[in-house]
Structures are given as C-alpha cells and as structure tokens.
C-alpha positions as CSV (number, residue, x, y, z in Angstrom):
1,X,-18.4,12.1,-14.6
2,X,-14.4,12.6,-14.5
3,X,-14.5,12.0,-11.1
4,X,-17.2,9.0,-10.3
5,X,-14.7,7.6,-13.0
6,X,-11.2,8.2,-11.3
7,X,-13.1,7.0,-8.0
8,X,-13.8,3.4,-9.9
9,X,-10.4,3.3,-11.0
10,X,-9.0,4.1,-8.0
11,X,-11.5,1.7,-5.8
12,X,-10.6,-1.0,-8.3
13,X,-6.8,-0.4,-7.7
14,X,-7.4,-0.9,-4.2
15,X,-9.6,-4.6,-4.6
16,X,-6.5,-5.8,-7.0
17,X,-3.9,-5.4,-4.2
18,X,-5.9,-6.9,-1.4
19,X,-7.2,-9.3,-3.6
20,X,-2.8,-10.0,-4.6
21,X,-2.5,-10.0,-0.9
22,X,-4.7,-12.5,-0.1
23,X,-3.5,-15.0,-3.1
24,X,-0.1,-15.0,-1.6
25,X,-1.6,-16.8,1.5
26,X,-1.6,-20.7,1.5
27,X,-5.0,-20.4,2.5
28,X,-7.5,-17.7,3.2
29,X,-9.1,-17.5,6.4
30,X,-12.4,-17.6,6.8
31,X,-12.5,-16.8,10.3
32,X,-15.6,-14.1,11.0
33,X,-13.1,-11.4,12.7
34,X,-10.6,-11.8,10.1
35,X,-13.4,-11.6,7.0
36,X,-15.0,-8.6,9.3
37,X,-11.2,-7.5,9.6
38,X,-11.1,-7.0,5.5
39,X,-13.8,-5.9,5.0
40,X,-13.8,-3.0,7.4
41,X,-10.2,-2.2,5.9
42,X,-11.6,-2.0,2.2
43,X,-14.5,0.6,3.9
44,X,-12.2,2.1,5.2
45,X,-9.9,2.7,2.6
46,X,-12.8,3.5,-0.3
47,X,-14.0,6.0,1.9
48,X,-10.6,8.0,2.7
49,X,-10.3,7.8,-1.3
C-alpha cells in the first residue's frame, strides 16, 4: 500500500510539471504529433518511475 501510494505521488508530481510547462506556453498546440509527443513522454516517464 506504501508503495501504490508513493507511485501516485510521484505520477502526480510528474502531471504538475508538464502541466506548469505547458501553461507557460502562449498557446498549447494541438497538433496530433505534438499531443502524441506528450503523451508518449508522460508513458514514458510513469513507467521508468
């Protein structure tokens, strides 16, 4: 349970600074290689956590 816990925080740490990252754009793109782009880089980095 410690540990499904530390993984939520941690996954949750992760959303808050690409979510920072993408408010400091002007805009957001909503380009589908740039959306496919985040995504796969939030995969990516939930499942090296």
């Amino acid at each position: 349970l410690r540990d499904l816990l530390e993984s939520l925080s941690r996954a949750e740490d992760i959303v808050k600074v690409h979510e920072a990252r993408l408010a400091e754009k002007e805009t957001t793109s909503l380009t589908p290689s740039e959306v496919q782009d985040y995504v796969l880089t939030l995969k990516v980095r939930l499942t090296l956590r």
